[in-house]
ROKOLRO-900015 format. One record per residue (C-alpha): residue number from 1; chain; x, y, z. Coordinates in Angstrom, 3 decimals. Example, Ala and Ser with C-alpha at 12.3 -4.5 7.8 and 13.67 -1.06 7.14 Angstrom:
BEGIN
REC;k;c;u;v;w
REC;1;A;12.300;-4.500;7.800
REC;2;A;13.670;-1.060;7.140
END
This chain:
BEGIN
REC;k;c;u;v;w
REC;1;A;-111.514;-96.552;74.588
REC;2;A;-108.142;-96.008;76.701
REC;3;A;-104.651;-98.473;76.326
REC;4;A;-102.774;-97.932;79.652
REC;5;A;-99.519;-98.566;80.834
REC;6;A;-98.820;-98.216;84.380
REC;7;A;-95.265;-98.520;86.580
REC;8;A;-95.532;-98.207;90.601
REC;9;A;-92.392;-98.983;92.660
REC;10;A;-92.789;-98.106;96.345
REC;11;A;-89.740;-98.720;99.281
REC;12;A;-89.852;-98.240;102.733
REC;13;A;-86.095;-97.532;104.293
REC;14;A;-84.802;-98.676;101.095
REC;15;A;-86.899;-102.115;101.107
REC;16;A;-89.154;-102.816;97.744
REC;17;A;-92.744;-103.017;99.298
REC;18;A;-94.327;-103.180;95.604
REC;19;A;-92.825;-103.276;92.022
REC;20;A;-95.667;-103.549;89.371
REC;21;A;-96.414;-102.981;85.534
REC;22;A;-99.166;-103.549;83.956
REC;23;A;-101.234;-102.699;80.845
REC;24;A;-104.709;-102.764;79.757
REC;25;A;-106.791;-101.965;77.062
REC;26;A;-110.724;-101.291;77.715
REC;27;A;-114.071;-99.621;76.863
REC;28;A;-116.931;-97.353;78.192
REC;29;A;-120.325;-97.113;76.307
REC;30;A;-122.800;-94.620;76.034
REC;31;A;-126.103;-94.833;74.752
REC;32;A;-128.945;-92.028;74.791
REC;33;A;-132.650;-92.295;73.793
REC;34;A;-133.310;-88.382;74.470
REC;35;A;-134.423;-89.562;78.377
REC;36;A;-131.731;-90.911;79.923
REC;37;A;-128.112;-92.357;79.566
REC;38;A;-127.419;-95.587;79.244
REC;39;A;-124.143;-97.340;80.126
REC;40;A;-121.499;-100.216;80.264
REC;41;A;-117.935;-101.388;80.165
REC;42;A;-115.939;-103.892;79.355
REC;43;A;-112.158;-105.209;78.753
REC;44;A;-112.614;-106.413;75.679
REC;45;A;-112.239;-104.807;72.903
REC;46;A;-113.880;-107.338;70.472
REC;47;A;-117.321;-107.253;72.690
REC;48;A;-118.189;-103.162;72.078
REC;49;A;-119.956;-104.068;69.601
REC;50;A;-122.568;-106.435;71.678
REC;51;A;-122.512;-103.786;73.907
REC;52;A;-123.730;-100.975;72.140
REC;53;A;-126.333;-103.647;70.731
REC;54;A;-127.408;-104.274;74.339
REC;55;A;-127.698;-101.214;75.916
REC;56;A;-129.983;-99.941;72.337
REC;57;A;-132.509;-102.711;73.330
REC;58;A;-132.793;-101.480;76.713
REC;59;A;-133.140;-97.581;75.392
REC;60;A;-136.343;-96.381;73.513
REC;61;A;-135.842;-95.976;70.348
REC;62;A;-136.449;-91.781;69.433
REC;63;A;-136.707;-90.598;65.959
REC;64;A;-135.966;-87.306;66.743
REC;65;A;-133.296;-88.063;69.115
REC;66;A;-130.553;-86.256;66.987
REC;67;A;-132.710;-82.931;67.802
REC;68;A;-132.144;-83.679;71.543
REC;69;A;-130.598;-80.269;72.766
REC;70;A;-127.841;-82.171;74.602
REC;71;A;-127.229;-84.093;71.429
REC;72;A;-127.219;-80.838;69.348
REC;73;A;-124.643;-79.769;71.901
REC;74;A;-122.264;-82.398;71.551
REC;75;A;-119.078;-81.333;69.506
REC;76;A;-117.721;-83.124;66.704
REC;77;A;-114.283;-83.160;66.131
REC;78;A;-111.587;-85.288;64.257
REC;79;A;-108.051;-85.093;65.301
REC;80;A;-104.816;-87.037;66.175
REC;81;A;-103.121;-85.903;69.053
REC;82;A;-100.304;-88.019;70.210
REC;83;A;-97.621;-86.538;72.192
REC;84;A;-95.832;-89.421;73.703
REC;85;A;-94.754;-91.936;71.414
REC;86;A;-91.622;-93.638;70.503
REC;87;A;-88.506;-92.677;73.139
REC;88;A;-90.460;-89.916;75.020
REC;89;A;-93.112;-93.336;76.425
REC;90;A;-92.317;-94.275;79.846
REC;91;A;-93.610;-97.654;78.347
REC;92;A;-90.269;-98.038;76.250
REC;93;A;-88.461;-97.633;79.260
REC;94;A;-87.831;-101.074;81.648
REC;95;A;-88.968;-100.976;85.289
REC;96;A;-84.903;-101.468;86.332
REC;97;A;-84.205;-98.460;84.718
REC;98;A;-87.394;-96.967;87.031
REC;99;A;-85.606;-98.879;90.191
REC;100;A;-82.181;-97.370;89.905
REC;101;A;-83.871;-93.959;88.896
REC;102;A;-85.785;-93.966;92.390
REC;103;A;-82.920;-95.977;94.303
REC;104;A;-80.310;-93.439;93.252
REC;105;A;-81.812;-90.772;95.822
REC;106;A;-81.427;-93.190;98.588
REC;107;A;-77.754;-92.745;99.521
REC;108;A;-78.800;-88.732;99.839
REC;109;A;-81.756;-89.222;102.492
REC;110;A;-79.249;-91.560;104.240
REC;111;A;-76.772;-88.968;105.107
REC;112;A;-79.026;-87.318;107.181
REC;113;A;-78.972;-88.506;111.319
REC;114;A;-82.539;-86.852;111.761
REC;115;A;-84.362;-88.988;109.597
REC;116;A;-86.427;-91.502;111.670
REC;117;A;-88.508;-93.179;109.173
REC;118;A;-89.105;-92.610;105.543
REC;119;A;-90.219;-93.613;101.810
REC;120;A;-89.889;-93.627;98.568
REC;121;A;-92.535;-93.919;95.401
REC;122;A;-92.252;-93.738;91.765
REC;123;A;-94.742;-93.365;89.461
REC;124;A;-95.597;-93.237;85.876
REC;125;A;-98.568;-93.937;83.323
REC;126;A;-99.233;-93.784;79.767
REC;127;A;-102.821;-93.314;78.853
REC;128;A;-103.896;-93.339;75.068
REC;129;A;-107.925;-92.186;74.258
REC;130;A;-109.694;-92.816;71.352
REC;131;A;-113.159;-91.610;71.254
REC;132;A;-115.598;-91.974;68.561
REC;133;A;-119.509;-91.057;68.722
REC;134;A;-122.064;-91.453;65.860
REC;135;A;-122.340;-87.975;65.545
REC;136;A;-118.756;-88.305;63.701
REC;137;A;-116.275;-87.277;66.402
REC;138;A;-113.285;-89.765;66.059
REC;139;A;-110.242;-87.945;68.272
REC;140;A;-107.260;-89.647;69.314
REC;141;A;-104.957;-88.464;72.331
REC;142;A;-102.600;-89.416;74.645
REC;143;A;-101.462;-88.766;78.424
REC;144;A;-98.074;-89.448;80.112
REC;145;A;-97.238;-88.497;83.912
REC;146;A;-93.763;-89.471;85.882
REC;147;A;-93.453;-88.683;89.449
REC;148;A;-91.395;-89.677;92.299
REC;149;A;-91.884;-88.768;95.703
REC;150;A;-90.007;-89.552;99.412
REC;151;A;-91.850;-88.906;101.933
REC;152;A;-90.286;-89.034;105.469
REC;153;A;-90.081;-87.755;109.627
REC;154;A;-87.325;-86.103;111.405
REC;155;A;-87.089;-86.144;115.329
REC;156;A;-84.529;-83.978;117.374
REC;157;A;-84.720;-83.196;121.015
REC;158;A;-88.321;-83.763;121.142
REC;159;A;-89.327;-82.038;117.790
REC;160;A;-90.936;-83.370;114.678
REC;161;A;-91.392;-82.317;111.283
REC;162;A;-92.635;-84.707;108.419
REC;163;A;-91.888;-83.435;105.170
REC;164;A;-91.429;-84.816;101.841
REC;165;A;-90.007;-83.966;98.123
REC;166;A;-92.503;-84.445;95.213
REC;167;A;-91.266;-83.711;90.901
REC;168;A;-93.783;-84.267;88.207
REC;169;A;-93.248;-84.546;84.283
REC;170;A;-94.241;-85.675;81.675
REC;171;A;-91.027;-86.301;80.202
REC;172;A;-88.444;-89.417;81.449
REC;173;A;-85.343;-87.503;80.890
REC;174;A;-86.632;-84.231;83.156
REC;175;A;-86.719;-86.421;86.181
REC;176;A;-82.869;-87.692;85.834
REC;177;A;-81.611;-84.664;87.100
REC;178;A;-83.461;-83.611;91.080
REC;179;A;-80.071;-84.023;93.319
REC;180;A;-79.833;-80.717;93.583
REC;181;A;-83.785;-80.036;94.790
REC;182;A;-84.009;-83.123;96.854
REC;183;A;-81.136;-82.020;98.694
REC;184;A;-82.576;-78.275;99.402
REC;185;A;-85.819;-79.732;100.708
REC;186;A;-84.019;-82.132;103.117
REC;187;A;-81.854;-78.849;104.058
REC;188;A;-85.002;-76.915;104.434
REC;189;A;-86.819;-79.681;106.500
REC;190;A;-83.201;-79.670;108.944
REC;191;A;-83.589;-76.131;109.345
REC;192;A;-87.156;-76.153;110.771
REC;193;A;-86.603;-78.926;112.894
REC;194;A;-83.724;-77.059;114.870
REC;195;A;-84.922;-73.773;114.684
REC;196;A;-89.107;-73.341;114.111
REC;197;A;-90.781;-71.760;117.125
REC;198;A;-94.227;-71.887;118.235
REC;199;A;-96.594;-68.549;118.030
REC;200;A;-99.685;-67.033;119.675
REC;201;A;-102.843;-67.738;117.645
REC;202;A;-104.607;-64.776;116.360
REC;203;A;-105.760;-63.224;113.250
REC;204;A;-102.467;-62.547;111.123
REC;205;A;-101.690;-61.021;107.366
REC;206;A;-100.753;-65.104;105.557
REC;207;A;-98.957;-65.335;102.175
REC;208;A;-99.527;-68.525;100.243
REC;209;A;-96.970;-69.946;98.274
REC;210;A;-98.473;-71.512;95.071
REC;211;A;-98.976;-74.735;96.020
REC;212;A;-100.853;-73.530;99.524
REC;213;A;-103.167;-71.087;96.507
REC;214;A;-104.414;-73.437;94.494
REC;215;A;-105.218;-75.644;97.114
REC;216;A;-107.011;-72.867;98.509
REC;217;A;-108.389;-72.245;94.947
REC;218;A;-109.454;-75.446;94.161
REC;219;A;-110.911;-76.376;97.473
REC;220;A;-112.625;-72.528;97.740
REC;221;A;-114.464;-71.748;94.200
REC;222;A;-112.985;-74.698;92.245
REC;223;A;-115.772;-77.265;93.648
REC;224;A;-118.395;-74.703;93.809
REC;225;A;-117.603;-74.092;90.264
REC;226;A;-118.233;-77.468;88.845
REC;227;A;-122.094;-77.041;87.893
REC;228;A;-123.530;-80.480;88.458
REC;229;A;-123.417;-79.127;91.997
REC;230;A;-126.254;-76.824;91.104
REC;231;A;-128.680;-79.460;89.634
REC;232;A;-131.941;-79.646;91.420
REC;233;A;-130.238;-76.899;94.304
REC;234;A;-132.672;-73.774;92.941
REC;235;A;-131.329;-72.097;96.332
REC;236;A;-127.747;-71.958;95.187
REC;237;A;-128.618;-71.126;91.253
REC;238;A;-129.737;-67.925;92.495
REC;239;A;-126.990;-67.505;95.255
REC;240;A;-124.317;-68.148;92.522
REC;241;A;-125.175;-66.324;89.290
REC;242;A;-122.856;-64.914;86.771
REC;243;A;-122.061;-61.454;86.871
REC;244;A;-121.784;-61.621;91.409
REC;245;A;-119.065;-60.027;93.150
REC;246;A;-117.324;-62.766;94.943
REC;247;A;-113.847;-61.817;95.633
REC;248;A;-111.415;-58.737;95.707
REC;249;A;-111.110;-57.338;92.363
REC;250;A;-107.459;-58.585;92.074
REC;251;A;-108.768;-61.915;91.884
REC;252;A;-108.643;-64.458;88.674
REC;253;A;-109.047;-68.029;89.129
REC;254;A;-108.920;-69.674;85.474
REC;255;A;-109.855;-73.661;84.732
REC;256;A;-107.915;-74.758;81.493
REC;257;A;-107.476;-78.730;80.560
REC;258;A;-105.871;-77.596;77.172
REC;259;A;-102.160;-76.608;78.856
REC;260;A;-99.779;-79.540;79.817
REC;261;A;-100.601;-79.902;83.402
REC;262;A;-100.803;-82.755;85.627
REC;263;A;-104.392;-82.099;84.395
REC;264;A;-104.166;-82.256;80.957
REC;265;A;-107.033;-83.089;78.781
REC;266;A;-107.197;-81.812;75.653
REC;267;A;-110.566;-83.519;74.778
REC;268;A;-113.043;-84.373;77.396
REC;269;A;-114.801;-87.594;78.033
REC;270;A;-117.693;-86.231;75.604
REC;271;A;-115.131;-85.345;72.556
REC;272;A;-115.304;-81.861;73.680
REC;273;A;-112.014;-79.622;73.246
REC;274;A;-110.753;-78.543;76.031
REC;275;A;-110.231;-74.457;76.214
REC;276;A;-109.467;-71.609;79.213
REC;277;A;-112.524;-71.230;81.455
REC;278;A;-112.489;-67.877;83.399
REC;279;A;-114.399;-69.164;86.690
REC;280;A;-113.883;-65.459;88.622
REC;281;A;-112.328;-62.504;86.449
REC;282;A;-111.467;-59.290;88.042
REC;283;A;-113.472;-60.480;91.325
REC;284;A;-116.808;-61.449;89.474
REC;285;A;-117.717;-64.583;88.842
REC;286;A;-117.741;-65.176;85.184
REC;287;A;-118.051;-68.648;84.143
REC;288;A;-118.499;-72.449;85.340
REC;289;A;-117.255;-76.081;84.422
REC;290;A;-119.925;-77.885;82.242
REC;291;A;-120.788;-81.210;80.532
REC;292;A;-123.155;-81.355;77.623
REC;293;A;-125.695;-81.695;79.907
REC;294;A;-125.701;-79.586;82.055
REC;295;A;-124.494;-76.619;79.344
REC;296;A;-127.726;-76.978;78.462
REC;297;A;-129.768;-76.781;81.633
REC;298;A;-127.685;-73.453;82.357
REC;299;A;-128.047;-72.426;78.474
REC;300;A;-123.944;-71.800;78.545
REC;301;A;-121.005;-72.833;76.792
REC;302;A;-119.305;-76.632;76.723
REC;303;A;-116.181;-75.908;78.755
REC;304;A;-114.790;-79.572;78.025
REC;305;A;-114.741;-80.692;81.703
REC;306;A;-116.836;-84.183;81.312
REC;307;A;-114.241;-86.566;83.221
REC;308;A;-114.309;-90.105;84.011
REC;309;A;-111.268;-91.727;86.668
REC;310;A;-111.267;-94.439;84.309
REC;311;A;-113.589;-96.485;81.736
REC;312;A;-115.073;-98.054;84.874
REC;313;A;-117.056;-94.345;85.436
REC;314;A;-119.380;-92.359;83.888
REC;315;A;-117.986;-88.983;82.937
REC;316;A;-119.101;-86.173;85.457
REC;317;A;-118.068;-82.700;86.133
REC;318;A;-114.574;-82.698;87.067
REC;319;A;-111.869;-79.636;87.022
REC;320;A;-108.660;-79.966;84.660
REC;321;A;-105.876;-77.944;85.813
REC;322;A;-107.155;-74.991;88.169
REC;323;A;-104.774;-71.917;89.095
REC;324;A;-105.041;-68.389;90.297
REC;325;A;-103.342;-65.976;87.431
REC;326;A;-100.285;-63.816;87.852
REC;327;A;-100.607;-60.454;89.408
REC;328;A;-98.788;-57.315;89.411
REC;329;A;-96.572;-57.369;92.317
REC;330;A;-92.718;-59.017;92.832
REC;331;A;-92.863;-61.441;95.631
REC;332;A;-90.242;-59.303;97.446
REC;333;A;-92.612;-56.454;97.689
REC;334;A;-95.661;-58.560;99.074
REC;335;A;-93.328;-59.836;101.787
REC;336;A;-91.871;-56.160;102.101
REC;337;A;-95.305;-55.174;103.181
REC;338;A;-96.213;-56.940;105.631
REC;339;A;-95.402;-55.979;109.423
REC;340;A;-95.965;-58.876;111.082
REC;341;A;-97.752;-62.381;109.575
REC;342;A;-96.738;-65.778;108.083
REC;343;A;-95.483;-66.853;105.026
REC;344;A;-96.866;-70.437;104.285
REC;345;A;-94.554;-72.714;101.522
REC;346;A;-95.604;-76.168;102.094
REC;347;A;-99.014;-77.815;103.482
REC;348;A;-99.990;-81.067;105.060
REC;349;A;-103.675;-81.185;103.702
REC;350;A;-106.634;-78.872;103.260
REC;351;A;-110.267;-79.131;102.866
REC;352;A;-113.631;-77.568;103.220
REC;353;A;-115.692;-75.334;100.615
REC;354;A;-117.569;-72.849;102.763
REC;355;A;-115.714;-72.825;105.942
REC;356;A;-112.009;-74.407;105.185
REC;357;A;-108.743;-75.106;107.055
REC;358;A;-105.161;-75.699;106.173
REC;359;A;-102.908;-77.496;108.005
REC;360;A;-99.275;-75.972;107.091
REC;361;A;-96.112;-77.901;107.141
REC;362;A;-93.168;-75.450;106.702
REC;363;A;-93.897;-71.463;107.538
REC;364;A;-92.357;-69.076;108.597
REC;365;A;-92.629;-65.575;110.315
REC;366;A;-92.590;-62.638;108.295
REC;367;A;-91.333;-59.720;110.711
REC;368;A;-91.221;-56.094;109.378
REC;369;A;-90.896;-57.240;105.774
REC;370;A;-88.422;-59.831;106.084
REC;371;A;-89.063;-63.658;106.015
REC;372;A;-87.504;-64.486;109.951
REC;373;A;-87.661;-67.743;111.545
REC;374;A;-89.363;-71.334;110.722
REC;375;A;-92.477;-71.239;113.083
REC;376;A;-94.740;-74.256;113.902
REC;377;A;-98.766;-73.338;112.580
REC;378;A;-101.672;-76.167;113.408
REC;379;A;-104.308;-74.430;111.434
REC;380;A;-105.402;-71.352;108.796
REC;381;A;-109.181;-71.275;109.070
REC;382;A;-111.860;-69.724;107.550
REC;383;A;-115.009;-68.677;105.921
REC;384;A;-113.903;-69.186;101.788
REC;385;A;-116.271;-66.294;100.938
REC;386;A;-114.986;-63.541;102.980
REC;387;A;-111.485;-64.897;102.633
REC;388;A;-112.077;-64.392;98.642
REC;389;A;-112.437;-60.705;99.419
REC;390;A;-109.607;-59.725;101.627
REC;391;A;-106.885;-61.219;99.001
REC;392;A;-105.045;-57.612;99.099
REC;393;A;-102.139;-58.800;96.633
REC;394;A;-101.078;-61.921;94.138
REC;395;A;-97.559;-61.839;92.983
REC;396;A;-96.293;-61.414;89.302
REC;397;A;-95.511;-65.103;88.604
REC;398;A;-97.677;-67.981;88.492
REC;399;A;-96.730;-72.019;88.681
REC;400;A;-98.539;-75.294;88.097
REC;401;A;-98.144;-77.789;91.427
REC;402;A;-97.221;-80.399;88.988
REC;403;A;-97.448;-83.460;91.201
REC;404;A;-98.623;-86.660;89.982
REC;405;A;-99.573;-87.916;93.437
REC;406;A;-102.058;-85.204;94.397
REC;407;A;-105.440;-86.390;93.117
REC;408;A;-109.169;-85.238;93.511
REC;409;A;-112.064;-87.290;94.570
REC;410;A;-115.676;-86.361;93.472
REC;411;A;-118.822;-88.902;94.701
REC;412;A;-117.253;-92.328;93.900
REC;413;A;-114.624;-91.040;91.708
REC;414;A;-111.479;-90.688;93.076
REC;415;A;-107.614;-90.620;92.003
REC;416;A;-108.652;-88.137;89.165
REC;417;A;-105.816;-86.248;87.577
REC;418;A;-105.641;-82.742;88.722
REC;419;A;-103.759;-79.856;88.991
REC;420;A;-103.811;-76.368;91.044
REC;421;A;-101.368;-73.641;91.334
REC;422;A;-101.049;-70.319;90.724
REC;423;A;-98.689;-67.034;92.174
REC;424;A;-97.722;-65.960;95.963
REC;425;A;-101.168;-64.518;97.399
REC;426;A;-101.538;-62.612;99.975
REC;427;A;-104.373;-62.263;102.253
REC;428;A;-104.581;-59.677;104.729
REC;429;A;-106.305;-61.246;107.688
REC;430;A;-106.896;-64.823;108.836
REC;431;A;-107.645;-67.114;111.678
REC;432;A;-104.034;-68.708;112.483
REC;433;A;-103.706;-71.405;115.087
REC;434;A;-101.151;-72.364;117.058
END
């Protein structure tokens, strides 16, 4: 079961398009017979009952169906986890506290001539899960993410740049305060629109920032790691097997719903607690994302990754928060390194598994070990596999994207809680386009 409160408040030059609250309390029902799953939901509360009723005349009935290896997998917990009651709930807050919050950064963006279109979201949502199975389980939890985000395009003497300023919390009060950042990404944006050059395509050293990583990450081995992907794909069972070589050794890519990420789960949508998957460890691939199900066709671990958008889905296979770890070298050193290459701090999209591209927003040229000039990149491309291998360094500090409005869509299952991160990683060769 899930209660949900939701605020969205969207402007465009500083006129409301949408203001809307609303709240909702609902239900998604499982049934198995030891065959199959069967399922339903509903709004109201009073009707589970009927449901579960409904769906066991449909099932066979199975004597033995408590012996069922998936059921025998199932975990069986009993805790109350409620983080976000009381003053810390967006849903004690009113939605014209929420306006003048988000209309507050308007004067800023205003002050800037360049500016030739932009807006302005915010964001918030309060989800409360209660899940109870007739093995026993009965968990409570709860969920809270605030965001605010202006997006927006600057012209000047023929050049573009579109740019925007994303924050995440989970707490009201650590929003209050983003003059300060807002202003240094409109500063930044100014800077590349007077002074970014173009450059001569060709195979380059690129740094990532984090957020650029765990894209990368998530798009690269994240998917590949979910194992639902493998069902009925013998082919790619035996391609991908723990214990392969699949990256440089310097390479750790962890999946971990437990820590208080835009991801954050800290029971899955099968009562499973949620707990640090290694996916690659030292370059080897060590571990995958699991449901009951298909724990038990690989005969591994529950890694509490069954995840539903919503009670209108089943739960499927779905990461939590996904990040490269730390590694051993200051930033200023992986820069210092590098002749001639790219540093890349801010992206427009990326996507692909096998073969992937990024599209970068703000980069810049990194000439004999110093970060130079703003310069204007179309593409990064590459094969995901090799690319794994020639990560030649990962910087000593790692950080969580932490934006609400980034989202990841699996079969018909999208706007799905995520998050990706990780360090500054460095890769030592790479298609760049101009």
């Amino acid at each position: 079961m899930e209660e949900v409160f939701q605020t969205r408040i969207a402007f465009s030059f500083g006129n409301v398009q949408e203001m809307l609250e609303r709240r909702y309390i609902a239900a998604f029902i499982r049934v198995f017979d030891g065959v199959r799953w069967y399922y339903s939901a509903t709004s109201s509360i009073d009707a589970i009952q009927e449901h579960i009723n409904r769906l066991a005349s449909i099932a066979a009935p199975s004597q033995g169906v408590t012996e069922h290896p998936v059921v025998r997998k199932l975990e069986n917990h009993r805790e109350n986890l409620l983080l976000f009651s009381g003053p810390e709930s967006v849903s004690s807050r009113s939605i014209k506290e929420k306006y003048d919050l988000l209309s507050h950064y308007f004067p800023v963006i205003e002050n800037y001539d360049h500016i030739r279109y932009w807006m302005a979201y915010y964001i918030d949502e309060l989800r409360k899960k209660h899940f109870v199975s007739s093995k026993g389980a009965n968990i409570s939890f709860d969920y809270q993410k605030i965001g605010l985000h202006i997006g927006y395009e600057m012209s000047l003497n023929g050049n573009q740049v579109k740019d925007s300023f994303s924050y995440g919390t989970h707490a009201y009060r650590d929003i209050e305060t983003q003059d300060r950042k807002f202003a240094n990404t409109l500063n930044r944006s100014v800077d590349f629109l007077k002074r970014a050059k173009n450059i001569e395509s060709g195979r380059y050293p690129v740094i990532l920032s984090p957020f650029a990583a765990g894209i990368f990450a998530h798009e690269s081995f994240g998917h590949l790691s979910e194992s639902d992907t493998y069902q009925g794909d013998q082919a790619l069972k035996e391609r991908w097997v723990i214990g392969k070589q699949v990256a440089h050794k310097n390479l750790s890519i962890v999946d971990d719903g437990s820590i208080l990420g835009m991801g954050y789960t800290p029971f899955d949508d099968e009562g499973t607690k949620s707990r640090k998957t290694y996916l690659i460890r030292d370059g080897v691939m060590v571990g995958r994302l699991h449901n009951a199900a298909t724990a038990v066709d690989f005969n591994e671990n529950l890694t509490g990754n069954a995840r539903a958008t919503s009670f209108e889905y089943e739960p499927i296979v779905r990461m939590t928060n996904t990040y490269i770890e730390s590694g051993k070298k200051p930033l200023c050193l992986l820069i210092g390194e590098v002749d001639n290459g790219f540093l890349i701090e801010t992206i427009k999209s990326g996507f692909g598994s096998t073969n992937f591209t990024i599209s970068p927003a703000i980069a810049y040229r990194i000439r004999k070990g110093t970060i130079a000039e703003p310069v204007k990149i179309s593409l990064l491309t590459g094969n995901a596999f090799e690319t794994l291998f020639k990560i030649d360094g990962i910087s000593d500090e790692v950080s969580l994207n932490e934006n609400p409005f980034v989202s990841c869509t699996k079969r018909d299952q999208s706007m799905l809680p995520i998050d990706f991160g990780g360090p500054y990683v460095r890769i030592s060769e790479i298609d760049v386009v101009g």
